[in-house]
C-alpha positions as CSV (number, residue, x, y, z in Angstrom):
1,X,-10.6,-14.2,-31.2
2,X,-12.8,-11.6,-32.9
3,X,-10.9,-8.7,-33.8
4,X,-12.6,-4.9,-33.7
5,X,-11.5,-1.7,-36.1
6,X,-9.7,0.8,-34.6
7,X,-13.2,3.4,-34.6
8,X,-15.0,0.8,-32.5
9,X,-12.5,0.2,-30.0
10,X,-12.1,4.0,-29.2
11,X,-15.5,3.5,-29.1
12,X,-15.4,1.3,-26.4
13,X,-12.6,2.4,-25.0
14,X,-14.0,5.9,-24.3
15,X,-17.3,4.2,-22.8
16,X,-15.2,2.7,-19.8
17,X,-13.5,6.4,-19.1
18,X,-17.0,7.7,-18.9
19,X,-17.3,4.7,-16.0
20,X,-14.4,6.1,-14.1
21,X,-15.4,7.9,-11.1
22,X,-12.7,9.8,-9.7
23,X,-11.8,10.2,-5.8
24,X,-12.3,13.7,-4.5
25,X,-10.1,15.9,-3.4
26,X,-11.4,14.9,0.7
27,X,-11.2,11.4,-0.1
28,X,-7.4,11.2,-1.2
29,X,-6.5,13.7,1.5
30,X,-7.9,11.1,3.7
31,X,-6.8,8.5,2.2
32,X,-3.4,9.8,2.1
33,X,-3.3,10.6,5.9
34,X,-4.3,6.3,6.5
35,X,-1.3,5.3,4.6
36,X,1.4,7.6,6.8
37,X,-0.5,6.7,10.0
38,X,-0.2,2.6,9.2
39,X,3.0,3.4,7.8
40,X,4.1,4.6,10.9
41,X,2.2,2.0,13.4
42,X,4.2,-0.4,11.0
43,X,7.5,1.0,11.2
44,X,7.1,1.3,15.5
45,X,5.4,-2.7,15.3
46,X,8.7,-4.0,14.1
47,X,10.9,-1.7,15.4
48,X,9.8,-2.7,19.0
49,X,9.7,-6.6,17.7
50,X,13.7,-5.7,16.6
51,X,14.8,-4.3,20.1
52,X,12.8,-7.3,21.6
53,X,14.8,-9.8,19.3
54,X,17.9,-8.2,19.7
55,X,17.6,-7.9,23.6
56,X,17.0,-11.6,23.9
57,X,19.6,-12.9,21.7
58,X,21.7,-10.6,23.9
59,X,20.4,-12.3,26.9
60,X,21.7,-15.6,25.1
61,X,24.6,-14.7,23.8
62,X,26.0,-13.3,26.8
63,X,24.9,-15.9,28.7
64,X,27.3,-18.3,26.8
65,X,30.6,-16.3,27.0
């Protein structure tokens, strides 16, 4: 494994920052508004898949005692 000085690998290092592009402000507002909407239709997807498993195990259950 080839090993670099410390100058050239700031070097480098500073050439991949310049690649960075950064999001803009519109794009993590947007971004940010996907996540709480999925995060939501996530939290409603298994809460009604809860109630259903609960209400049939009731529906079992009860039918037993």
């Amino acid at each position: 494994m080839a090993t670099t000085n410390p100058i050239q690998f700031i070097q480098q290092v500073r050439s991949e920052i310049a690649k960075v592009v950064w999001p803009t402000r519109r794009e993590v507002m947007l971004t940010t508004i996907m996540v709480f909407i999925m995060a939501a239709l996530t939290a409603t997807f298994f809460t009604l898949v809860d109630m259903t498993i609960r209400f049939g195990l009731t529906l079992v259950l009860n039918a037993f005692h």
